[in-house]
RODREN-362548 format. One record per residue (C-alpha): residue number from 1; residue in three letters; chain; x, y, z. Coordinates in nm, 4 decimals. Example, Ala and Ser with C-alpha at 12.3 -4.5 7.8 and 13.67 -1.06 7.14 Angstrom:
RODREN-362548
(1,"ALA","A",(1.2300,-0.4500,0.7800))
(2,"SER","A",(1.3670,-0.1060,0.7140))
end
This chain:
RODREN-362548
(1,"UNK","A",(10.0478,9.9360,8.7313))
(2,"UNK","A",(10.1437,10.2087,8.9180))
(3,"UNK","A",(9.9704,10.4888,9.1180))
(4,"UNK","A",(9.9660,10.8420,8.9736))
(5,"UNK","A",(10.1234,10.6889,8.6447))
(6,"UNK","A",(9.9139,11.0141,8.4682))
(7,"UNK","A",(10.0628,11.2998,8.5963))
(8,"UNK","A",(10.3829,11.4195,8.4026))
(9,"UNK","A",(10.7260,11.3732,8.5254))
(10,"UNK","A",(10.7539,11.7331,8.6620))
(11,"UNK","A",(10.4222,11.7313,8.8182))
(12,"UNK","A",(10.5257,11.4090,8.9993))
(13,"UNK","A",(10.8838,11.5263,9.0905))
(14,"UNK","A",(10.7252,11.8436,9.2536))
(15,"UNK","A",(10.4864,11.6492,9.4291))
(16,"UNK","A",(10.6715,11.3180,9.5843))
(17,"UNK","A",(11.0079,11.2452,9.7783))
(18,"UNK","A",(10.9785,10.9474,9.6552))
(19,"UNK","A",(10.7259,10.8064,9.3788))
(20,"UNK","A",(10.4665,10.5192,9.4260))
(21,"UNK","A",(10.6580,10.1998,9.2778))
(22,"UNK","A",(10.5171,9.9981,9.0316))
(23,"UNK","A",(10.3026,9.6672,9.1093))
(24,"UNK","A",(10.1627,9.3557,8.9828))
(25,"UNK","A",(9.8973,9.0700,9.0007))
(26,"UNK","A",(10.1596,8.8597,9.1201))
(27,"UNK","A",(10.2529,9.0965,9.3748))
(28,"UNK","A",(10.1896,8.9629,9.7508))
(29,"UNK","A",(9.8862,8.9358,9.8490))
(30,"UNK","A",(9.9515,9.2247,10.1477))
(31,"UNK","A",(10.0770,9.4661,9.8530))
(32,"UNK","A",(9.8118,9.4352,9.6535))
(33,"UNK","A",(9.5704,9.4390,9.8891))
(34,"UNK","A",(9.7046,9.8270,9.9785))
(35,"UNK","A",(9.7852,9.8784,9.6572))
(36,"UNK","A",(9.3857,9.8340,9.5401))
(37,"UNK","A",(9.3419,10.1624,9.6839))
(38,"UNK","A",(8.9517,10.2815,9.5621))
(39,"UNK","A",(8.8045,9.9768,9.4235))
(40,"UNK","A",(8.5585,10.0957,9.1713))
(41,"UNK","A",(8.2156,9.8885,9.1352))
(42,"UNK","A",(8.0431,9.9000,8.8020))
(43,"UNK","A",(7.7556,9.6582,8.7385))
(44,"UNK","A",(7.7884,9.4085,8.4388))
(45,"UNK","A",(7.5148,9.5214,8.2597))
(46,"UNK","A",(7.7429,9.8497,8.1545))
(47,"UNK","A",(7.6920,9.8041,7.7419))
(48,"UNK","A",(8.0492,9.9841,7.7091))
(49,"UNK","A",(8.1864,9.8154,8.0293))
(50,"UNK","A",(8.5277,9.7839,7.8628))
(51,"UNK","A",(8.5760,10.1309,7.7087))
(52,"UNK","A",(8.4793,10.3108,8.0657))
(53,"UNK","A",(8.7402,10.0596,8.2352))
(54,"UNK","A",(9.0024,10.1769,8.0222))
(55,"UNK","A",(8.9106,10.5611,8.0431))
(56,"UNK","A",(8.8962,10.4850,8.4092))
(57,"UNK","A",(9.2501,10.3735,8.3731))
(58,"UNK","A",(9.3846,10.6046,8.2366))
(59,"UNK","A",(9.1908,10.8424,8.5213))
(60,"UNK","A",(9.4124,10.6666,8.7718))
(61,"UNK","A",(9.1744,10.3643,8.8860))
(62,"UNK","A",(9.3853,10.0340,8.9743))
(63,"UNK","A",(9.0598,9.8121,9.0650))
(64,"UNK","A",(8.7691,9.7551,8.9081))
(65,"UNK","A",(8.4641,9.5435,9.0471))
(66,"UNK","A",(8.2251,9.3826,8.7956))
(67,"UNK","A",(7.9245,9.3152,9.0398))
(68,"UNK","A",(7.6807,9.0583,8.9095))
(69,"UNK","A",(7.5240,9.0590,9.2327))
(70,"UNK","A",(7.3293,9.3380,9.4260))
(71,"UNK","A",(7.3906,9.5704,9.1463))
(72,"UNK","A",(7.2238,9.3716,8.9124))
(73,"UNK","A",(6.8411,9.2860,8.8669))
(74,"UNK","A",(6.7596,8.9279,8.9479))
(75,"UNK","A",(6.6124,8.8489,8.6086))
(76,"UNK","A",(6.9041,9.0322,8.4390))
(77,"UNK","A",(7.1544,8.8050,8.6070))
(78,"UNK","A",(7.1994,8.5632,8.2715))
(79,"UNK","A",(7.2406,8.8497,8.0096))
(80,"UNK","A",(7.5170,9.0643,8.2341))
(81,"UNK","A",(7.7023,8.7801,8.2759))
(82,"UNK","A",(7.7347,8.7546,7.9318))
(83,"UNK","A",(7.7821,9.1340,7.9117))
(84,"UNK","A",(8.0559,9.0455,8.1565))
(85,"UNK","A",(8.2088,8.8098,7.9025))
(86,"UNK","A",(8.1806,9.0586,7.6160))
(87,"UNK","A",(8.3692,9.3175,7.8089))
(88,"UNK","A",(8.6040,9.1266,7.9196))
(89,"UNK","A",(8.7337,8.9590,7.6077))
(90,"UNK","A",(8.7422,9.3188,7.4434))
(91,"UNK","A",(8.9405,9.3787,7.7434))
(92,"UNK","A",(9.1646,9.1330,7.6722))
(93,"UNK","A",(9.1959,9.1851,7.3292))
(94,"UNK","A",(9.3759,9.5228,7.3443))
(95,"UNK","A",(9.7473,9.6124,7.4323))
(96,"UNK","A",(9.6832,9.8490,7.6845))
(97,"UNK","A",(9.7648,9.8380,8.0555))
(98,"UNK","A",(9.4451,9.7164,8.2459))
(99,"UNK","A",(9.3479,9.7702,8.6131))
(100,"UNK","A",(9.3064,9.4938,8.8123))
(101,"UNK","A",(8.9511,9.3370,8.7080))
(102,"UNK","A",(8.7871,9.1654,8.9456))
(103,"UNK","A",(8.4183,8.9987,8.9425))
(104,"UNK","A",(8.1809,8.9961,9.1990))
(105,"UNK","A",(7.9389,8.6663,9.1242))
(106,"UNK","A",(7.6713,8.5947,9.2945))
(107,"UNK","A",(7.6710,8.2078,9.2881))
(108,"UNK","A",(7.9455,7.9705,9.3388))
(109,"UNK","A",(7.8803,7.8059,8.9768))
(110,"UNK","A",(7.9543,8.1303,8.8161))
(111,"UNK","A",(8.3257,8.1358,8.8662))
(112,"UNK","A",(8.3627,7.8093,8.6537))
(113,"UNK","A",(8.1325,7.9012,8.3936))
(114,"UNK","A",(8.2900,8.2534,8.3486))
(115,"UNK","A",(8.6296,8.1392,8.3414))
(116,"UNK","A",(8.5101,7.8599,8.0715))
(117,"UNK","A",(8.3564,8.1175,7.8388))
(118,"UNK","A",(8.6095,8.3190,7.8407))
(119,"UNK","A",(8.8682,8.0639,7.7300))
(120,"UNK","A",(9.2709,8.2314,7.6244))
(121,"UNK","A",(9.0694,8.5461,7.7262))
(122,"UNK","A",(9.0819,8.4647,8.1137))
(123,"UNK","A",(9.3935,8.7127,8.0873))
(124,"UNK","A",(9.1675,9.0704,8.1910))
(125,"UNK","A",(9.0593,8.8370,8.4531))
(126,"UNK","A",(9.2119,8.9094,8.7937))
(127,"UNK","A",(8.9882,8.7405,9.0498))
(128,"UNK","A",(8.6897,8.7368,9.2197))
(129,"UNK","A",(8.4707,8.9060,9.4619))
(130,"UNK","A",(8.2347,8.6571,9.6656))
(131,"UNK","A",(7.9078,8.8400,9.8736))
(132,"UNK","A",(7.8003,8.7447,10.1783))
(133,"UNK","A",(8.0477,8.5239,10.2625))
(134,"UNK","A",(8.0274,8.2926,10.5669))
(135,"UNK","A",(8.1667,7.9801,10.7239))
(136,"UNK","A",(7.8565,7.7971,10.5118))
(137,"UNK","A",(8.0070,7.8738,10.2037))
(138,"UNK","A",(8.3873,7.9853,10.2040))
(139,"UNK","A",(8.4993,7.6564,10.0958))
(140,"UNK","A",(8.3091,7.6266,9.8324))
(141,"UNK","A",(8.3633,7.9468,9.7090))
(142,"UNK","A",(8.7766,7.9391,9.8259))
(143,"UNK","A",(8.7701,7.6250,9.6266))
(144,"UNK","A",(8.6307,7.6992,9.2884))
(145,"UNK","A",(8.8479,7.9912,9.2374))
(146,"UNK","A",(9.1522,7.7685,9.3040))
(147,"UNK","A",(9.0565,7.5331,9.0780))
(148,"UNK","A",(9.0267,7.7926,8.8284))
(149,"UNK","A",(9.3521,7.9197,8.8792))
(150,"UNK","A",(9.4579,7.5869,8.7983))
(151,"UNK","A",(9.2301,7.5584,8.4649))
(152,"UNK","A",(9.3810,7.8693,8.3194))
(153,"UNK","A",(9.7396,7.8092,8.4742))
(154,"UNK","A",(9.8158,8.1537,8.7047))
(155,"UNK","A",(9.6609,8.2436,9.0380))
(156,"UNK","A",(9.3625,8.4170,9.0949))
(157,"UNK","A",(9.2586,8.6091,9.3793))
(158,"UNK","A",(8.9422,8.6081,9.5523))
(159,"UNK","A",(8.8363,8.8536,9.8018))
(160,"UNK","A",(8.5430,8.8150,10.0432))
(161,"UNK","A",(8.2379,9.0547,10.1452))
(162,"UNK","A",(8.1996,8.9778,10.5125))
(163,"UNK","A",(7.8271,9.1616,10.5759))
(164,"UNK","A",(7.5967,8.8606,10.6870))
(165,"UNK","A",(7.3401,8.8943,10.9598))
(166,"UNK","A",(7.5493,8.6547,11.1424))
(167,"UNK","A",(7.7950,8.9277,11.1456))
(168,"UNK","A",(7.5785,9.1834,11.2918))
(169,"UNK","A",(7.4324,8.9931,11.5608))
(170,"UNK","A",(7.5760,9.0083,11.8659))
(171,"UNK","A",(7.5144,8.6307,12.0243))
(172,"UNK","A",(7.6635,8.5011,11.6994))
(173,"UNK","A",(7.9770,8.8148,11.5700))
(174,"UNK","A",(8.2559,8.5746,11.7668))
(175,"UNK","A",(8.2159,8.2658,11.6222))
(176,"UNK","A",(8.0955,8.3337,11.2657))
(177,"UNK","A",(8.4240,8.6012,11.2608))
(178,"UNK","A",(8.6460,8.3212,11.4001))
(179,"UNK","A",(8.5446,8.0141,11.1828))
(180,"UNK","A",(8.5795,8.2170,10.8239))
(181,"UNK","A",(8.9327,8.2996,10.9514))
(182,"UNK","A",(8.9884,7.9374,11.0190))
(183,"UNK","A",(8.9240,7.9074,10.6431))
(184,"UNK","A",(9.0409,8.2412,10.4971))
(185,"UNK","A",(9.3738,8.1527,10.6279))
(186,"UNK","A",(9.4775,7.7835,10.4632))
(187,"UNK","A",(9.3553,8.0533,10.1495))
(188,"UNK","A",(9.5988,8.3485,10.2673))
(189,"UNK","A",(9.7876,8.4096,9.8603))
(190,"UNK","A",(9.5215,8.4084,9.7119))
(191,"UNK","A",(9.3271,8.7295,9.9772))
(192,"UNK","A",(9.4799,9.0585,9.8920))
(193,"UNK","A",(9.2024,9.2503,10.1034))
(194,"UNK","A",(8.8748,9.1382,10.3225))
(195,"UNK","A",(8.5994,9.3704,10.2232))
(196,"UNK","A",(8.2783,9.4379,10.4606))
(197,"UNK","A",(7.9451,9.5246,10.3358))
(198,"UNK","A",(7.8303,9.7859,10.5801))
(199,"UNK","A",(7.4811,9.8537,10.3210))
(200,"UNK","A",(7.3861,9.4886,10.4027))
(201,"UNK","A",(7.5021,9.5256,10.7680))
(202,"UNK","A",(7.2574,9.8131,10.7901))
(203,"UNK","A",(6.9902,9.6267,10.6563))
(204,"UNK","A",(6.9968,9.4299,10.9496))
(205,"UNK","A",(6.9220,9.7109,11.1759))
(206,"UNK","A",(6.6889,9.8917,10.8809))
(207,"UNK","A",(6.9681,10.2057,10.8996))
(208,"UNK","A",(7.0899,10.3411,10.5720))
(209,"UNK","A",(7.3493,10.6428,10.6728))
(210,"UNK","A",(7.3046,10.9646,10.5483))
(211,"UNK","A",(7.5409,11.1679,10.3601))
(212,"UNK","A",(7.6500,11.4055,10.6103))
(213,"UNK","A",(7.7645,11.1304,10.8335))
(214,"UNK","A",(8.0310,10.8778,10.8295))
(215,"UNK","A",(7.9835,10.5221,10.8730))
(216,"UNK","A",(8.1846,10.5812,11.1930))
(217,"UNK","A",(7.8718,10.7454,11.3219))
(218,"UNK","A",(7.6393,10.4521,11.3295))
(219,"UNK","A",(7.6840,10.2580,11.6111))
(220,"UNK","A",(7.5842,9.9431,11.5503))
(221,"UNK","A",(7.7618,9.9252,11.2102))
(222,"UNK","A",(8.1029,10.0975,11.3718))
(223,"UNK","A",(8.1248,9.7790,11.6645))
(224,"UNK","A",(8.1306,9.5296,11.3331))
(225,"UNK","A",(8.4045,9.6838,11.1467))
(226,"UNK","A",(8.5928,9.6879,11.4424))
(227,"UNK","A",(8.5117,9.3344,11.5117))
(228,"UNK","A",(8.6583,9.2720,11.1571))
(229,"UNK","A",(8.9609,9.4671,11.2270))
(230,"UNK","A",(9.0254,9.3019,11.5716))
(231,"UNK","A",(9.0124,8.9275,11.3816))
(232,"UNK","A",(9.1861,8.9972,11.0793))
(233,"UNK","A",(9.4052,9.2997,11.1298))
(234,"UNK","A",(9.5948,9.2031,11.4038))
(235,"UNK","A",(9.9391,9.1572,11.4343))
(236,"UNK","A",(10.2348,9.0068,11.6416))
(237,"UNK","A",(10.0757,8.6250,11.6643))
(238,"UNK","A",(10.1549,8.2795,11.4365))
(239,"UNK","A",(9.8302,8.4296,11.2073))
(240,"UNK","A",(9.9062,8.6326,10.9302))
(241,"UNK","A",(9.7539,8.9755,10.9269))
(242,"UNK","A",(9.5297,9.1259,10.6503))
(243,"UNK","A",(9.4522,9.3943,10.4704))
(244,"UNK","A",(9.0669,9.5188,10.5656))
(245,"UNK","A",(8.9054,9.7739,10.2982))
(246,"UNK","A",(8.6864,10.0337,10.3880))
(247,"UNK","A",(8.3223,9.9929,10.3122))
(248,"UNK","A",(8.1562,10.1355,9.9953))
(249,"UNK","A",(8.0706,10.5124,9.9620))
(250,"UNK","A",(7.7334,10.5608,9.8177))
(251,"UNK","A",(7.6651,10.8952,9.7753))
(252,"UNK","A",(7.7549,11.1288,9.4648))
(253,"UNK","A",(7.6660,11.5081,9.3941))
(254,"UNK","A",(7.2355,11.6072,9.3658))
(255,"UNK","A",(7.1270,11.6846,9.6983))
(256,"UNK","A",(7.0181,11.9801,9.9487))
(257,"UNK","A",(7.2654,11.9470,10.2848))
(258,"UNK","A",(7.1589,11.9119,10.6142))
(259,"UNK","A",(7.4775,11.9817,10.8040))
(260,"UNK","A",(7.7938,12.2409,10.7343))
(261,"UNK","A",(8.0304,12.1110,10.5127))
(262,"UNK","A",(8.3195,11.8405,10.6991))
(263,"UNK","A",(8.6422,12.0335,10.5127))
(264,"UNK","A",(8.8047,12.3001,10.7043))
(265,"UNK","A",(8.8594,12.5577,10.5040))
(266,"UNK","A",(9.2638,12.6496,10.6465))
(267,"UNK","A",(9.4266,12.3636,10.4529))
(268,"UNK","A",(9.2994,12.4819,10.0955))
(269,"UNK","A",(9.3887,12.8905,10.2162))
(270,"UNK","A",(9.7067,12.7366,10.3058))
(271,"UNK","A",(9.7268,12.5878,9.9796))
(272,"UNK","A",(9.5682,12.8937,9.7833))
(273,"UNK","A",(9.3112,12.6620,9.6451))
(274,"UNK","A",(8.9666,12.7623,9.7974))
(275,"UNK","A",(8.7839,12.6629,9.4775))
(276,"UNK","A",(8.9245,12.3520,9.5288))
(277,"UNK","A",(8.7605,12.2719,9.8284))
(278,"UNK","A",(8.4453,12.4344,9.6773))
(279,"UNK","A",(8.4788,12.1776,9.3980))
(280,"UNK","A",(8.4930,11.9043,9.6827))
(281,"UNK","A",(8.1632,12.0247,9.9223))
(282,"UNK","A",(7.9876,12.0224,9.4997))
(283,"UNK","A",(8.0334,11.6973,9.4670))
(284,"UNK","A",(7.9727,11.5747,9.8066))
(285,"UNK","A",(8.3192,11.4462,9.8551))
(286,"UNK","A",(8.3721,11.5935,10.1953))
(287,"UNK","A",(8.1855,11.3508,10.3324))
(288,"UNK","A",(8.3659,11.0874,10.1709))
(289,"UNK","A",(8.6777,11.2495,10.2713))
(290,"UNK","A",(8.6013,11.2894,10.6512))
(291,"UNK","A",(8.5315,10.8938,10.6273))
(292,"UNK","A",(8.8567,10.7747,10.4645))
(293,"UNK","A",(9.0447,10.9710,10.7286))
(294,"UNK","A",(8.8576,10.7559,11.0200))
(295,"UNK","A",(8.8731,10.4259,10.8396))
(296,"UNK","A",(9.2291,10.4765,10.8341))
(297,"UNK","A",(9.2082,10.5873,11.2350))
(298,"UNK","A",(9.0422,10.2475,11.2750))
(299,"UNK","A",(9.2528,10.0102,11.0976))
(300,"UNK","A",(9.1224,9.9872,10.7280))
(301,"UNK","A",(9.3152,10.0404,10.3844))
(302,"UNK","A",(9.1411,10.1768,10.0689))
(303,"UNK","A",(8.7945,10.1944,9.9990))
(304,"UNK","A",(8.4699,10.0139,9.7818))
(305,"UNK","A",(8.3472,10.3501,9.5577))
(306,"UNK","A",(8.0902,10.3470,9.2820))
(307,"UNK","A",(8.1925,10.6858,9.1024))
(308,"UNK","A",(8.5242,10.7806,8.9450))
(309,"UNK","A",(8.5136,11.1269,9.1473))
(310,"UNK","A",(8.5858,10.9600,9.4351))
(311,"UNK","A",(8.9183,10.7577,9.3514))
(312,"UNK","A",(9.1562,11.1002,9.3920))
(313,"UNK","A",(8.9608,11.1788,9.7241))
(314,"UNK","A",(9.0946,10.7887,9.8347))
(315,"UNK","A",(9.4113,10.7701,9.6494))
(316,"UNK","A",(9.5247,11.1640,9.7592))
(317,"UNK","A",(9.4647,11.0369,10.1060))
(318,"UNK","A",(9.6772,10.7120,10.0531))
(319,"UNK","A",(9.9987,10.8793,10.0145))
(320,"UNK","A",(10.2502,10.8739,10.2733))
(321,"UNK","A",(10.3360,11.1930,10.4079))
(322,"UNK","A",(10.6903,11.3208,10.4514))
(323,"UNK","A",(10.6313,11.3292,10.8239))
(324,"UNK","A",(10.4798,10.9576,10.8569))
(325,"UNK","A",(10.7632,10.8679,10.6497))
(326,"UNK","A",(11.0515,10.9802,10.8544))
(327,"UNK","A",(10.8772,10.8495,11.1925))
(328,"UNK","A",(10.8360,10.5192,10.9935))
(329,"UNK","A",(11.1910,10.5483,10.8891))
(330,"UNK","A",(11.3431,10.5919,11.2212))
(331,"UNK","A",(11.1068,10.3233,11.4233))
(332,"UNK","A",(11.2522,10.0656,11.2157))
(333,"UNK","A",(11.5999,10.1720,11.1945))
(334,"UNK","A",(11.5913,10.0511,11.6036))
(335,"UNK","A",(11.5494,9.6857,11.4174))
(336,"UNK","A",(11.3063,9.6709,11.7132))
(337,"UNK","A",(11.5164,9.6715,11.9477))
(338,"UNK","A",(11.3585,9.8805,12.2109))
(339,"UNK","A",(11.4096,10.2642,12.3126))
(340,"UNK","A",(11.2189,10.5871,12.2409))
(341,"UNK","A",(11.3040,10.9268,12.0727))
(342,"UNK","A",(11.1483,11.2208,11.9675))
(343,"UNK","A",(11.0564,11.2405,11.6208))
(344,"UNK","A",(11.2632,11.4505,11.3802))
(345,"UNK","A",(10.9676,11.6622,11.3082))
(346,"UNK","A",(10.9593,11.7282,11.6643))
(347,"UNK","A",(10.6326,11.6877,11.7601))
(348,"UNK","A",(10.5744,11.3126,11.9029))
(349,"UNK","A",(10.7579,11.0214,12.0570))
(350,"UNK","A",(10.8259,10.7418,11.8514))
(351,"UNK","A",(10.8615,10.4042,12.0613))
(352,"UNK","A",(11.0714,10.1245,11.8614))
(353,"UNK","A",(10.8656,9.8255,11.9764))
(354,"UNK","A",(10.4745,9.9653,11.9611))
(355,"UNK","A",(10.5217,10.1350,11.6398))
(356,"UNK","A",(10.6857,9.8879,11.4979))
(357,"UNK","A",(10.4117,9.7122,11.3112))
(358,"UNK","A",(10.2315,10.0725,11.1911))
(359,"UNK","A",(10.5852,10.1983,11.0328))
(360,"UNK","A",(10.5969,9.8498,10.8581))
(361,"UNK","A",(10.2805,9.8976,10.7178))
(362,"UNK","A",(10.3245,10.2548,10.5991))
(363,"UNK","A",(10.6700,10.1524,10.4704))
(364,"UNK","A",(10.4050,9.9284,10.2048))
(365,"UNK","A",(10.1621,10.2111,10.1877))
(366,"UNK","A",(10.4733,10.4270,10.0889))
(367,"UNK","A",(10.5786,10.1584,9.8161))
(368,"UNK","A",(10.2160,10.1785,9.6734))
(369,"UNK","A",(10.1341,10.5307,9.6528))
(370,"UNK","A",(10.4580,10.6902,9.7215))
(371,"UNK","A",(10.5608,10.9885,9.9575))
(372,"UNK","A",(10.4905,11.3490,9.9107))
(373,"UNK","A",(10.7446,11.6066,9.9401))
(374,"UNK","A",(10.7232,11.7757,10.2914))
(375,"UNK","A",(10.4704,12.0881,10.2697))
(376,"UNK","A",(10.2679,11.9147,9.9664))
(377,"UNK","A",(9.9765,11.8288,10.1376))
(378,"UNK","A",(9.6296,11.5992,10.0862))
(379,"UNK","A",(9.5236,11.9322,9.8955))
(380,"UNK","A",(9.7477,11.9469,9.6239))
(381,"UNK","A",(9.7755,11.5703,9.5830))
(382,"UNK","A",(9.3443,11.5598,9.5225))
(383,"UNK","A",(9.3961,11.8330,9.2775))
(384,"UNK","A",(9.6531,11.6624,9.1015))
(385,"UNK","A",(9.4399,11.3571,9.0977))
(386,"UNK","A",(9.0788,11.5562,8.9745))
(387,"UNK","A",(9.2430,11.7748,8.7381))
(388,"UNK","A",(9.5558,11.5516,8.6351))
end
């Protein structure tokens, strides 16, 4: 796999200093858990699940979520996991490149049984999403998917929602963070990315968040996915550090707006693409937009969507710009060793030992999604990736 793999070899030369590298399942887990970039959901009862996975594919999607869970009716649950089946094994019978295919079950006893029926054709498979996942259940859940890594003979990955109420409680946020850690981590190759549910972790508080404002805005839901961030994101101690997604964005174009639209419109004048941004405010990607750029702020890496519009919005914003890639560049040519200097852009101060850890992790970001040229901005990059 490999990000931007549709745009022609001009198109990418006049876009990137250097191009996003190419990646695998195998990949470590702290790769492919920036690598994921917008993590598409589609619910299993999709008749022609496989065929939209492959256009979506070819569109530029990486990850693909197969939710038996909240996106499925509780009666339906028994024929979309066969659906699931179905489209997977037409999955794997083609020779074309596949995004990494996750599924999100919604029971421990479905990982077995889905890797059973699908047999030689476990091969589209590349792990599991569990819901709702707690101290109660990790092991369980941790455990069945490593035992069928083993059945099938290659590793799976498994990455877990953290969105339960004992989450969003206050009296109880501490401990219930700290004692799925405990577990998470004796698990750590087999977690590219923690996830949060922030529609569940509203539903504690009866919120839903509009369109016009980020999830940022709402309080109660911000001081969790920091929480998250603070536990799992941190660096510098014995603990390994992980990758946290951003939460899902769940709005797509219909609506009459409340607010002004969140893009500026110098960039795109800059850029001589006004109807570009007019494309955006349509389809109610500024929104989306405006959010990415804080979950980033705050510490999180890609994103849970549930349209294809909004993969080049996350993906255009994943790129490394030439700037962040010369500070990174020059941070870690110190080898840590202490000091400060101005940046070569001439703008900041980069300090060796703070910034170490961010120019590590933008030196993966860069290997995912590549660096743009200097003056190629987040506005040429989306319209590559809507009209590419």
């Amino acid at each position: 796999m490999r990000h931007f793999d549709f745009l022609a070899d001009a198109e990418c030369d006049r876009l990137f200093l250097r191009a996003p590298q190419e990646f695998g399942v195998d990949a470590a887990p702290d790769l492919l858990g920036t690598a994921m970039g917008a993590a598409l959901y589609c619910p299993a009862t999709r008749p022609q699940l496989a065929q939209d996975v492959r256009r979506c594919a070819s569109a530029g999607v990486v990850s693909v979520v197969i939710c038996l869970e909240d996106a499925v009716a509780d009666d339906d649950v028994p024929a979309a996991q066969d659906n699931a089946v179905r489209q997977l094994r037409e999955l794997a019978a083609g020779d074309d490149a596949l995004p990494m295919v996750f599924v999100r079950v919604r029971a421990v006893d479905q990982i077995a049984s889905l890797v059973a029926d699908l047999g030689d054709d476990a091969r589209a498979l590349t792990g599991f999403v569990v819901p709702k996942f707690t101290e109660d259940n990790a092991s369980a859940y941790l455990d069945a998917v490593v035992q069928a890594g083993e059945r099938i003979g290659r590793r799976l990955l498994v990455m877990p929602v953290l969105e339960s109420a004992q989450l969003g409680h206050l009296e109880s946020r501490v401990d219930a963070l700290l004692g799925v850690r405990r577990l998470i981590d004796k698990y750590r190759e087999l977690v590219p990315a923690i996830r949060v549910g922030a529609t569940d972790l509203s539903a504690a508080w009866a919120l839903r968040r509009a369109r016009d404002l980020t999830v940022w805005d709402v309080r109660v839901v911000a001081d969790v996915l920091s929480a998250v961030v603070n536990v799992f994101g941190r660096v510098g101690d014995a603990a390994p550090d992980y990758v946290v997604a951003g939460p899902v964005w769940e709005y797509y174009p219909a609506t009459e707006r409340l607010f002004k639209p969140q893009l500026r419109e110098s960039p795109f004048a800059a850029h001589d693409d006004r109807a570009l941004r007019a494309e955006l405010i349509a389809a109610d990607l500024d929104g989306l937009i405006r959010e990415v750029v804080l979950d980033r702020a705050n510490g999180l890496i890609g994103k849970t969507v549930i349209h294809p519009t909004h993969v080049a919005a996350v993906h255009a914003l994943s790129v490394v710009t030439a700037e962040e890639d010369a500070d990174a560049r020059d941070v870690l040519a110190t080898d840590g060793c202490g000091g400060a200097a101005a940046s070569s852009f001439g703008n900041k101060m980069n300090e060796s030992k703070p910034h170490t850890a961010w120019a590590r992790r933008t030196m993966l970001r860069a290997h995912a999604f590549g660096v743009a040229r200097d003056g190629v901005s987040f506005v040429d990059l989306l319209g590559a990736g809507l009209h590419g």
